[in-house]
Residue, then its C-alpha position, 0 to 999 in steps of 0.5 A: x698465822x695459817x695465812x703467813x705460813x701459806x704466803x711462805x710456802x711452808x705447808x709441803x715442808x710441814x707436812x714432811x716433817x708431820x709424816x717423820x716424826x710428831x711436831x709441837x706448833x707454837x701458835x700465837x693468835x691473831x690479836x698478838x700479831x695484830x697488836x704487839x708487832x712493829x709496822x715496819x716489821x710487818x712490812x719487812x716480813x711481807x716483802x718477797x726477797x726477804x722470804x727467807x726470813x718469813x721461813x726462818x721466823x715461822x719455822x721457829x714456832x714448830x719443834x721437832x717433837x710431841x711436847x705436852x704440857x704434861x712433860x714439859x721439858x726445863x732446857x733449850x729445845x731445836x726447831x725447824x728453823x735450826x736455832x733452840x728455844x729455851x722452855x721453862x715455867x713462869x712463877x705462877x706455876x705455867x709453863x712458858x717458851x723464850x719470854x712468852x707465856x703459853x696462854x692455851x697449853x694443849x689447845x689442840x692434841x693429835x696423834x701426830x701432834x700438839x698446838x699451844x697457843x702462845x702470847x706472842x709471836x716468837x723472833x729468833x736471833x736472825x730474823x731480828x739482826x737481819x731486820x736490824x741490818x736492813x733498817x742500820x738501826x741495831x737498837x730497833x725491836x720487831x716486838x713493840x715494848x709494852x706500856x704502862x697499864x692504863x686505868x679506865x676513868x669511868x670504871x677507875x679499874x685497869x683497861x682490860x680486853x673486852x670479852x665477847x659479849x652474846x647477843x642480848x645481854x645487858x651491857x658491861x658497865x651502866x647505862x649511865x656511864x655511856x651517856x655523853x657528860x652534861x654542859x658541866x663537865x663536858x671538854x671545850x670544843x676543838x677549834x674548828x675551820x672558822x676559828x683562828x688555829x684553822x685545826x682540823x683533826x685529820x688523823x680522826x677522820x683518817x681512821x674513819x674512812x679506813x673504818x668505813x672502807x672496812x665496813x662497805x667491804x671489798x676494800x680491805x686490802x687497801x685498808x690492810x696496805x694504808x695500815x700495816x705495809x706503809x705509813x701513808x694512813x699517818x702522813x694523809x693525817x698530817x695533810x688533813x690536820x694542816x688543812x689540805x684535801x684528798x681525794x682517793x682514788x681506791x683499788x677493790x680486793x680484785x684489783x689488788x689481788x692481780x698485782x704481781x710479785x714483780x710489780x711489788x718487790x722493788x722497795x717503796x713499790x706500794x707507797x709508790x703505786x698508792x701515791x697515784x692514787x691520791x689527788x689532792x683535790x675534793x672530786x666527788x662522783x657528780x664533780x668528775x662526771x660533770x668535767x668529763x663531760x664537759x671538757x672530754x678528757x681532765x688530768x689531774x694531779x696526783x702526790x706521785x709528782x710530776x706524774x698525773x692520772x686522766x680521766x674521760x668518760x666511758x659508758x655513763x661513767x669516768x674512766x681513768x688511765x691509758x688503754x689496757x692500764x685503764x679503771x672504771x668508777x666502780x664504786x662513787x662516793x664510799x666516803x665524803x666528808x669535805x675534806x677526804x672523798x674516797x672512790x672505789x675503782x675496779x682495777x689498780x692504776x700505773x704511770x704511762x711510761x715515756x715512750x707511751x705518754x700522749x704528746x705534749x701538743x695534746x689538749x687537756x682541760x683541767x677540772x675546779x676542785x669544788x672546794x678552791x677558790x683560787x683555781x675557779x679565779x684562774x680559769x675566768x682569768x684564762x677564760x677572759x684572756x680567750x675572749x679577748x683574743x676571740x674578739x681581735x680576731x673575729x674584728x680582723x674577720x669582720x673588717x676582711x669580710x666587709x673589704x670583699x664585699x665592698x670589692x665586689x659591689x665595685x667590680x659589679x658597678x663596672x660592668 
């Protein structure tokens, strides 16, 4: 919420309203908002012409006053924002603000203040109608419903969330219940590429790249946008599961960093900057190095049809795109399983515009996907057809050559 109230612009105005009278902040942890908020709520919120919203949400959480637990008042209440809350109690005895419990009440007591934590995250009636405006849908919710409790099949207890556990200490539930089922219970394996579903379960293997981008670390602002901000992480899924293969092309945390407020402000702007940034084809490292080297300059295809990403090499490495616009293979190989190969570049692509773009007579070579046949039949097609027509013209060379010799020799008999 610390980040949210930065990215809002929010801290001169709080610290007005500390220095005029006490304030009571209605706080919700992490995990709720993690948890418990619609995707596409996250995205609306995180969108710079909606900052408006962004403050009247955030504002809603802060109340003009110092509210202890202690006097907890029964009746709606003003914020910061200018809309009420209503306080109250829950049933159990605790006290409670709108439809969310306070979990930690008086977690934090200052002279000038006091932090309650929270449930969840609080939507005030605005923000709420002017999400639903921008979606035309007036039945959506910001706050996802919460589902049926699920039993743990091992325990045949409640899920519930793990608390922390220190280091060295035995674990929660028995070393027996951990180990994998024998050959008697053990579930029938998914049909895999040789069978005759030809299934694959692309959104595991999704998740586990965007598992590993978080763990190699510098990445995690394109793991945050593939999750939160779009819903690339589930259409990259389906393409997988119905056999296809990617290759991601991945920004660090520096490079994503250095986009501006223009260049992310029209609608669909990162799915459209990360569609560029997928080839759908497996390149790896050495594959790319070898086509560069070879051919000098490759184009690939990217999903941002009919715009395509070139590559060259530069310094020992591949170097893709156009002058200042240009990135470098920074990072090789972070994830490759042979169907998604992931490689980390240190600066974020953009399309040519018209009036820049080479011109059409331009030469490019294409570099063979490692895992396609059909491309590789092509090129020897291609290749078979320059041979043929090497070798008419190297006759026609050859009978030319031949003419002016004999010529000559006759010329010199004459003389």
């Amino acid at each position: 919420m610390a980040e949210l109230v930065e990215k809002a612009f929010l801290l001169q105005t709080l610290e007005d309203a500390v220095a005029k009278h006490n304030v009571t902040i209605l706080a919700p942890r992490n995990e709720a908002l993690e948890r418990d908020l619609d995707p596409e709520f996250k995205r609306f919120l995180l969108e710079p012409r909606n900052l408006n919203s962004l403050q009247s949400l955030l504002l809603f959480h802060f109340l003009p006053a110092r509210l202890p637990s202690g006097s907890w008042p029964a009746a709606s209440h003003p914020t910061l924002s200018g809309e009420d809350v209503d306080l109250g109690a829950t049933d159990d005895g605790g006290i409670r603000v709108a439809h969310a419990a306070v979990t930690r009440p008086d977690a934090v007591l200052r002279p000038d203040g006091v932090i309650h934590g929270i449930e969840r995250l609080l939507v005030p009636r605005s923000v709420q109608e002017d999400f639903n405006r921008r979606r035309s849908l007036a039945d959506i919710s910001a706050v996802l419903p919460t589902g049926a409790p699920e039993v743990d099949p091992r325990t045949h207890r409640l899920k519930k969330p793990a608390p922390p556990v220190p280091p060295g200490a035995p674990p929660v539930l028995p070393i027996w219940d951990a180990m994998a089922p024998g050959p008697s219970i053990a579930p029938a394996p998914a049909p895999g590429p040789g069978s005759g579903k030809h299934h694959f379960d692309g959104h595991s293997q999704v998740k586990d790249f965007i598992q590993t981008l978080l763990l190699y670390g510098g990445y995690n602002e394109l793991a945050d946008i593939l999750v939160n901000l779009t819903s690339l992480a589930t259409e990259m899924g389906r393409l997988v599961s119905e056999g296809y293969v990617l290759t991601v092309l991945a920004p660090n945390d520096e490079a994503v960093a250095r986009l501006t407020t223009d260049q992310l402000s029209e609608p669909g702007s990162p799915e459209n900057i990360l569609y560029y940034h997928m080839i759908p084809e497996y390149q790896t490292e050495e594959s790319m190095y070898n086509a560069v080297r070879r051919f000098g300059k490759v184009r690939y295809d990217t999903l941002r049809l009919p715009h395509k990403v070139v590559a060259r090499e530069a310094d020992g490495s591949v170097k893709f795109g156009h002058g200042e616009g240009s990135a470098y293979l920074f990072d090789p190989d972070i994830y490759t399983d042979g169907r998604i190969a992931v490689q980390g570049i240190d600066a974020v692509l953009f399309p040519p515009d018209d009036a820049k773009t080479e011109p059409a007579t331009a030469r490019f070579r294409r570099a063979p996907a490692i895992t396609s046949t059909s491309k590789i039949k092509l090129r020897r097609g291609k290749l078979l057809e320059a041979g043929c027509q090497m070798a008419g013209i190297l006759g026609q060379l050859s009978r030319f050559s031949s003419y002016r010799w004999t010529r000559k020799i006759d010329l010199m008999n004459t003389e």
